[in-house]
C-alpha positions as CSV (number, residue, x, y, z in Angstrom):
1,X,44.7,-7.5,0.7
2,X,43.7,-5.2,-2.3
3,X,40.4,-6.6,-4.5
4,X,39.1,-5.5,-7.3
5,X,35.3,-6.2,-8.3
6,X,33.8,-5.7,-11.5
7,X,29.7,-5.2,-12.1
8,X,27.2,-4.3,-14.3
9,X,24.7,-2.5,-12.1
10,X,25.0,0.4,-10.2
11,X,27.0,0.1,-6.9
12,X,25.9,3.6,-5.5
13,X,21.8,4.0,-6.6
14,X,20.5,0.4,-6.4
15,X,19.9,-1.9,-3.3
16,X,22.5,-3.3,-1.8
17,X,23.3,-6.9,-2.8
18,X,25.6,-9.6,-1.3
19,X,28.6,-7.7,-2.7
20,X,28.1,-4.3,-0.9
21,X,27.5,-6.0,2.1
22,X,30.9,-8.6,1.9
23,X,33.0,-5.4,0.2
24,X,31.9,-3.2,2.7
25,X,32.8,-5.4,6.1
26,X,36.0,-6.3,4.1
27,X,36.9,-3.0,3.8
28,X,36.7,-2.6,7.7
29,X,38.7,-5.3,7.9
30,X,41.3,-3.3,6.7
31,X,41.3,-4.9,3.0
32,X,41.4,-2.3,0.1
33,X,38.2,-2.4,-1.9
34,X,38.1,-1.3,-5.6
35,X,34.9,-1.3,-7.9
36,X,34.5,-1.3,-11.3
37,X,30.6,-0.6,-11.9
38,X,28.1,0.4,-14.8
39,X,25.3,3.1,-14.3
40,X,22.6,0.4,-15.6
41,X,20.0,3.3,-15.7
42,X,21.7,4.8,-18.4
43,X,18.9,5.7,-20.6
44,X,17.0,8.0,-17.7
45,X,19.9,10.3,-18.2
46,X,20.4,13.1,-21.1
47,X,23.0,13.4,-23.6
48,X,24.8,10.4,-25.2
49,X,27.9,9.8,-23.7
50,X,28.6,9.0,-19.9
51,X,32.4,10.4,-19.2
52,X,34.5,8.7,-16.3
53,X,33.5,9.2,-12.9
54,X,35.5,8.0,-9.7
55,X,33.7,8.1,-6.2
56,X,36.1,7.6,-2.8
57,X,35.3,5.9,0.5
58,X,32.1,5.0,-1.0
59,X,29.5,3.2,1.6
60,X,26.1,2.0,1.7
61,X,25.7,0.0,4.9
62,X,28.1,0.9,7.2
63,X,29.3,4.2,7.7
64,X,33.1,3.2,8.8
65,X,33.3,1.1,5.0
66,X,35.6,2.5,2.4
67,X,35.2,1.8,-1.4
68,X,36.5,3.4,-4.1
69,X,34.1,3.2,-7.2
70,X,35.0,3.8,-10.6
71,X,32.8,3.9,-13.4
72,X,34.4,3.7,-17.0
73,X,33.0,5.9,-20.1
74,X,30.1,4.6,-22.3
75,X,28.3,5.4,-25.3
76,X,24.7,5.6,-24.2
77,X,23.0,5.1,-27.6
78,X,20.9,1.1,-27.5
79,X,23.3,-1.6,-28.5
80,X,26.3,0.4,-29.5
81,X,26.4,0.7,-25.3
82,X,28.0,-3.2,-25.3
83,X,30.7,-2.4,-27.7
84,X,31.5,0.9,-25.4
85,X,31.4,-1.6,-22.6
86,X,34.2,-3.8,-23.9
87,X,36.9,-1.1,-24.9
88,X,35.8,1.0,-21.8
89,X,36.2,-1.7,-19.2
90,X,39.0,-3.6,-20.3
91,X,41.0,0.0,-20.3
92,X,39.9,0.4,-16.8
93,X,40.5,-3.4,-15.4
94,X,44.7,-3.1,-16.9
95,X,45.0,0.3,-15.7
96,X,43.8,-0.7,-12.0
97,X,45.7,-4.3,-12.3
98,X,48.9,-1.6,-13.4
99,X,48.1,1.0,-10.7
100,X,46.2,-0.8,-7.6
101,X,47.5,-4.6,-8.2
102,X,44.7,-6.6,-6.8
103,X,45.7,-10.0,-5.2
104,X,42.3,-10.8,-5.8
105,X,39.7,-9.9,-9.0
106,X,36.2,-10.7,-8.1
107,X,33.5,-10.8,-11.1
108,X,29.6,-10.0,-10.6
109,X,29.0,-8.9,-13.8
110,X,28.9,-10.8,-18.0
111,X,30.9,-8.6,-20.3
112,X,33.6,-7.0,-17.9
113,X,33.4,-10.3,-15.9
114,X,34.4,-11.9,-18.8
115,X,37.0,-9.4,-19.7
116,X,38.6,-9.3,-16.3
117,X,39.1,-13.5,-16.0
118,X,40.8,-13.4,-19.1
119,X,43.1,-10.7,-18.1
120,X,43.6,-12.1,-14.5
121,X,44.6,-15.6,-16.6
122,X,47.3,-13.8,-18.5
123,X,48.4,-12.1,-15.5
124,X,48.5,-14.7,-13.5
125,X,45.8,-13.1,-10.5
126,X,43.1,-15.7,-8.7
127,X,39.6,-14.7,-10.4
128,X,36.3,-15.6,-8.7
129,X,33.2,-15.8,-10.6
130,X,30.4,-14.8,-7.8
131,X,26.9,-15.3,-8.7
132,X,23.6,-14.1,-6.8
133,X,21.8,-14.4,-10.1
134,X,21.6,-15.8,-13.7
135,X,22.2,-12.5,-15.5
136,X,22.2,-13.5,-18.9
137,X,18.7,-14.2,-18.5
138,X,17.8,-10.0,-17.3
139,X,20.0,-9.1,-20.6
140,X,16.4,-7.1,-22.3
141,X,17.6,-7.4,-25.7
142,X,16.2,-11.9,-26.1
143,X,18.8,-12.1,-29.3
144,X,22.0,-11.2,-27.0
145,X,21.0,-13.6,-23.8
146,X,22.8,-17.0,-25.6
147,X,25.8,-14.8,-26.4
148,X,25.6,-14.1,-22.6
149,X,25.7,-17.3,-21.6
150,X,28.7,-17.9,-24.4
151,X,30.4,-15.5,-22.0
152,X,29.2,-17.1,-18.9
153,X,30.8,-20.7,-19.6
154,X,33.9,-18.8,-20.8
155,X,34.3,-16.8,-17.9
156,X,33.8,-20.1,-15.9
157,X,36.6,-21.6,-17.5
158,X,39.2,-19.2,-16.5
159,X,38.0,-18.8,-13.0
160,X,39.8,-19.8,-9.9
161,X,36.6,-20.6,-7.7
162,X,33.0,-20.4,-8.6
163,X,30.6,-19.3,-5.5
164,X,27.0,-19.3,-5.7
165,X,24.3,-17.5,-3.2
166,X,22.4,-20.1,-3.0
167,X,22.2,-24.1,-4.2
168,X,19.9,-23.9,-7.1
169,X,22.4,-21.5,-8.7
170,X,25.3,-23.8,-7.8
171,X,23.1,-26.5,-9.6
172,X,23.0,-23.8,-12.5
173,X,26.6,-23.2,-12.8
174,X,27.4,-26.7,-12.8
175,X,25.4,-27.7,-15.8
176,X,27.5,-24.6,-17.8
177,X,30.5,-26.6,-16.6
178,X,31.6,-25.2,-13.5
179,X,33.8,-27.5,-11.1
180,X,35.3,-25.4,-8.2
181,X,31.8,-24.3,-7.1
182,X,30.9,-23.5,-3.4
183,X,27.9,-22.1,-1.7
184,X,28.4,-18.7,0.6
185,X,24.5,-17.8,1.4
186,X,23.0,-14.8,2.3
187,X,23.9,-12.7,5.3
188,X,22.0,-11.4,8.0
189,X,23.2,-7.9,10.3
190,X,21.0,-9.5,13.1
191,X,21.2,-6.4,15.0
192,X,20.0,-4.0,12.3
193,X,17.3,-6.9,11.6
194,X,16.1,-7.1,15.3
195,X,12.4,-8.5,16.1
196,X,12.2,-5.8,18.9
197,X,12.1,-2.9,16.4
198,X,9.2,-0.6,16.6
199,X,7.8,0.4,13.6
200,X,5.1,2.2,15.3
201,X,6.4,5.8,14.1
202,X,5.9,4.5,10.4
203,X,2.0,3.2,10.9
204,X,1.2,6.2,12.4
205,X,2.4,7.9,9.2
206,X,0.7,6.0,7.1
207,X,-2.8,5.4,9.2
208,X,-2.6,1.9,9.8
209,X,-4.6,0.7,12.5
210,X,-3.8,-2.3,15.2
211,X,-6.4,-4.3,13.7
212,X,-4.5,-3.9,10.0
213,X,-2.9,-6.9,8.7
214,X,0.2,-5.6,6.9
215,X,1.7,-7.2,3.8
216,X,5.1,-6.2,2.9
217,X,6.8,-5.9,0.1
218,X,10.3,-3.9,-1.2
219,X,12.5,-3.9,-4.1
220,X,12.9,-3.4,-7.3
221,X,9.4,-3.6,-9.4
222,X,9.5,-5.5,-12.1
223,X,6.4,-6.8,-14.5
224,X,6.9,-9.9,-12.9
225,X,6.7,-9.4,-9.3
226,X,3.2,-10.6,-9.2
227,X,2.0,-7.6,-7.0
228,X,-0.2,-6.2,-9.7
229,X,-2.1,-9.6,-9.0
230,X,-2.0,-9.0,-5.2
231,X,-3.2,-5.2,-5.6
232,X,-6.2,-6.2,-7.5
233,X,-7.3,-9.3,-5.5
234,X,-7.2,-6.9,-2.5
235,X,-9.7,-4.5,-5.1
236,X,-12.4,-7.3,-4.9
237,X,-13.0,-6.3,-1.3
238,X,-13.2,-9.7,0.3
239,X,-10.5,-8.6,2.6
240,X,-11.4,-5.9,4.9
241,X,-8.4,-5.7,7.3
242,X,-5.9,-6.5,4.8
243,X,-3.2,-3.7,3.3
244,X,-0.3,-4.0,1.2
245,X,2.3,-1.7,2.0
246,X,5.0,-1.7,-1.1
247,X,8.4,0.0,-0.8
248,X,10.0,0.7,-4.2
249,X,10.0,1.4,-7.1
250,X,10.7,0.3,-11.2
251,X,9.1,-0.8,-14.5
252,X,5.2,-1.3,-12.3
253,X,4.8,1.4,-10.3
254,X,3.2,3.8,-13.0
255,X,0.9,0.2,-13.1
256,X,0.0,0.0,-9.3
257,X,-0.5,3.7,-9.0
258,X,-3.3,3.4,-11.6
259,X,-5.1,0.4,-10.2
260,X,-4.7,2.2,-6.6
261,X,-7.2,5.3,-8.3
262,X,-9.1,2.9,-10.8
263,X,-9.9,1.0,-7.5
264,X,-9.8,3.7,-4.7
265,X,-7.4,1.4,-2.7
266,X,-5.8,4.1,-1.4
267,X,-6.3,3.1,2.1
268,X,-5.4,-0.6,1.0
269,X,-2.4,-0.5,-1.0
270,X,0.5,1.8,0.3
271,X,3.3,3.1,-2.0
272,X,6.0,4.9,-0.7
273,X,8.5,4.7,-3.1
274,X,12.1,4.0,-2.9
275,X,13.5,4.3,1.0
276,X,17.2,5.0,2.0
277,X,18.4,0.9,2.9
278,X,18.8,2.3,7.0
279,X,15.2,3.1,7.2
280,X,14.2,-0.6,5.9
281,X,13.9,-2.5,9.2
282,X,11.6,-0.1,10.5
283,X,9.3,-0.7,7.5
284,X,9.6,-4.4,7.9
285,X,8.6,-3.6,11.7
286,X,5.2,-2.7,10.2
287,X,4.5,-5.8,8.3
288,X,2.9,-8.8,9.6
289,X,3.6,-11.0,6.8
290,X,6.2,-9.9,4.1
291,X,5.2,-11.8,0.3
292,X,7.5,-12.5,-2.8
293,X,4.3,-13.1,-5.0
294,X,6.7,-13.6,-8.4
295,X,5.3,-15.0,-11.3
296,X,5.9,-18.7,-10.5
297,X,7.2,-19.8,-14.7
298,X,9.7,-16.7,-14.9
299,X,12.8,-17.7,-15.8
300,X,14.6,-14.8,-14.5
301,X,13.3,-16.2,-10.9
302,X,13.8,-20.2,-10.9
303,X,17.4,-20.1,-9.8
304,X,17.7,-17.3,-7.3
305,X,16.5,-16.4,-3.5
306,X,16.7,-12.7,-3.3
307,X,18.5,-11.4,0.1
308,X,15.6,-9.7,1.3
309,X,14.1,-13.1,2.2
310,X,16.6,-13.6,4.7
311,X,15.9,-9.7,5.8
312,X,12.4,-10.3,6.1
313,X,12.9,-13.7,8.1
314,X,15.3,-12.3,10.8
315,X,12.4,-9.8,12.1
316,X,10.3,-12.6,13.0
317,X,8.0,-12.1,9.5
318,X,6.4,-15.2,8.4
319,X,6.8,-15.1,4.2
320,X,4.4,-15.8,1.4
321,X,5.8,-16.7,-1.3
322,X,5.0,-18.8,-4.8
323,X,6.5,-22.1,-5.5
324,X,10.0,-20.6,-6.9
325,X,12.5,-23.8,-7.2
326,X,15.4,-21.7,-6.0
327,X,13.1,-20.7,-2.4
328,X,12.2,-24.1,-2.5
329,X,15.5,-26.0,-2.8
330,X,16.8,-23.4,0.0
331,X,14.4,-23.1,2.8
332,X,12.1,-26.8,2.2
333,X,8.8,-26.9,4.8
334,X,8.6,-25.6,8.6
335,X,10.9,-22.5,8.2
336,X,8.4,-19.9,8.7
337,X,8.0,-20.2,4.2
338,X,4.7,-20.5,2.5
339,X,4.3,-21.6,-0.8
340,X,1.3,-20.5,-3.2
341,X,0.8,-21.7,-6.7
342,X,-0.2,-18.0,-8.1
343,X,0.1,-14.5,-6.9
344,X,-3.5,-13.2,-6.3
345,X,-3.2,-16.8,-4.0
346,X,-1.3,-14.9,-1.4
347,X,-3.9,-12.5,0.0
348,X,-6.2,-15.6,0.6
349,X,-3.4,-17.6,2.2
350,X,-3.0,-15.0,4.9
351,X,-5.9,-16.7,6.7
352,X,-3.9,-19.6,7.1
353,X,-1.3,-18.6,9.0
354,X,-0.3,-18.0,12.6
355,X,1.8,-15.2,12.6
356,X,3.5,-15.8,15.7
357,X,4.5,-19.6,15.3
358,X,6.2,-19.3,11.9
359,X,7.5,-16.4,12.6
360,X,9.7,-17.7,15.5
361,X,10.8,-20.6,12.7
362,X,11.7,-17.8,10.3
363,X,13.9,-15.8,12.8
364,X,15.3,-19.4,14.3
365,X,16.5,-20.1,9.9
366,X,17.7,-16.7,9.7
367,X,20.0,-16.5,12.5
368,X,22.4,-19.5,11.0
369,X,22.8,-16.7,8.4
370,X,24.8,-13.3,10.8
371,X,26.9,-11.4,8.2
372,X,29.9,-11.7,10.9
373,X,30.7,-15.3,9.9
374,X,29.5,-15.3,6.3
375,X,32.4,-12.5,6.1
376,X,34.8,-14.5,7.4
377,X,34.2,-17.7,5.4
378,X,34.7,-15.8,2.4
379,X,37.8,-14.1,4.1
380,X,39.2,-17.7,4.0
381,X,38.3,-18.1,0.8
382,X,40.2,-15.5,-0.8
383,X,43.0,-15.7,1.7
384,X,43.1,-19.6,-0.1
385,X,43.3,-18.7,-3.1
């Protein structure tokens, strides 16, 4: 079968997501896997204007995975970007519906999301709206986020099927009047993820002791991750044995690098930047606890459980997280999940916890989640449709 997904992030430099892992085990299936993407970092790159670029056999996760990405023209000049967006894209979705006729289009994306179900109505080609988040709310320009959600309840309207990561987003979709919803959660490669991983190679890097306790956290950085908070509850000294080993990078880590001098936490707070998606597991090896210490009212986070929760669980890692209504919703009490009310809580909630007993819950959760037969319900799907 021949799919074709449209995005707007970076397929190739950013994390991968519930898509790169579904397209790539698709691909080894022997489907044929096209993506439409958008270099989302745009405005860390010279010059303004992005020419057409076209990557083959493209992979991320597994090395046997074969994806084309294209990535249309923009104008990289604030706001006039959008517009470049909408005559860029829709040039790009006909001329692959003309030249690679998908059975399938797949959205993950607002504008060219929006652009592709309306083409695959007129052309009579099943569209499924996928969500893993609520992006019109991480639009950064506030005045554009309703029209974004205009787009969203359109784009609902001429899907086929509407799948959600998780339930609180299903509950989301449904209130913009979604009706064919369904819930495919995140995967797990339980393999990769494995409990018996050594990460001893890594804490002997990084000087970490046997008596360390290791917080963990990866991913993107945003303002709102709430590990400024943790950083500088660790500063107050209270917490001897406690470090907090970050993997990552984005809009704080300028921030955290300053408190880590201001403070002299260098021992205490580890940053070590932005790590190939292989080399993760061994980092989560380190960790005795892995934390999600988002800011508890942002709206970008109430609807959403991030994948690497599931990562983190399948090693055995007990998480601490605050009380998100999407983590909530999904994983309730007694699943190796702990709930504070405010980030700097976490380091103080570490205490609490026996590592080994909610661990074991979090790995028993995590493996009702193996990639293998999250692959093939959507397989079903799109064999349905």
């Amino acid at each position: 079968m021949r799919l074709l997904v449209v995005q707007e992030s970076d397929w190739i430099k950013r994390n991968p997501h519930q898509q790169h892992h579904l397209m790539e085990r698709l691909s080894m299936r022997g489907h044929e896997i096209r993506v439409i993407d958008y270099p989302i970092d745009w405005k860390e790159e010279e010059g303004h204007y992005k020419k057409r670029e076209v990557v083959e056999g493209y992979h991320k996760i597994h090395q046997l995975a074969n994806v084309k990405v294209i990535r249309p023209s923009i104008l990289k000049i604030p706001l006039l970007v959008y517009p470049s967006i909408i005559f860029s894209h829709r040039k790009e979705i006909k001329r692959q519906i003309k030249e690679f006729k998908p059975d399938v289009l797949l959205g993950f994306g607002i504008i060219n999301s929006y652009i592709a179900a309306r083409i695959a109505r007129k052309e009579k080609i099943p569209f499924i709206y996928y969500w893993i988040d609520v992006l019109h709310r991480l639009i950064p320009e506030k005045s554009f986020q309703a029209l974004g959600e205009y787009m969203e309840r359109t784009t609902i309207k001429n899907s086929t099927q509407v799948i959600t990561i998780n339930h609180k987003l299903e509950e989301f979709v449904r209130n913009l009047g979604a009706k064919n919803t369904m819930v495919i959660g995140a995967g797990i490669d339980l393999d990769k993820f494995d409990p018996a991983l050594d990460g001893s190679r890594i804490r002997q890097e990084y000087g970490i002791k046997d008596g360390d306790t290791i917080l963990f956290f990866m991913g993107f950085l945003y303002h709102f991750a709430g590990l400024k908070e943790v950083a500088l509850e660790l500063a107050k000294g209270k917490y001897k044995n406690v470090k907090l080993l970050i993997v990552g990078d984005g809009d704080v880590y300028d921030d955290l690098q300053n408190i880590v001098k201001e403070h002299n936490l260098e021992d205490k707070v580890l940053l070590v930047g932005r790590k190939d998606y292989n080399e993760i597991p061994e980092y989560i090896a380190v960790s005795d606890i892995c934390i999600l210490p988002a800011y508890p009212n942002e709206e970008i986070m109430q609807d959403i459980v991030p994948i690497k929760i599931y990562e983190y669980m399948a090693m055995s890692k007990p998480v601490i997280t605050t009380k998100l209504p999407g983590i909530i919703m999904e994983f309730g009490e007694n699943n190796g999940i702990s709930y504070v009310d405010l980030p700097e809580d976490v380091v103080s909630k570490v205490i609490e916890i026996d590592v080994k007993a909610e661990g074991k819950k979090a790995r028993k959760f995590a493996e009702k989640c193996d990639w293998n037969e999250i692959t093939n319900e959507f397989e079903d799907i799109i064999n349905k449709i």
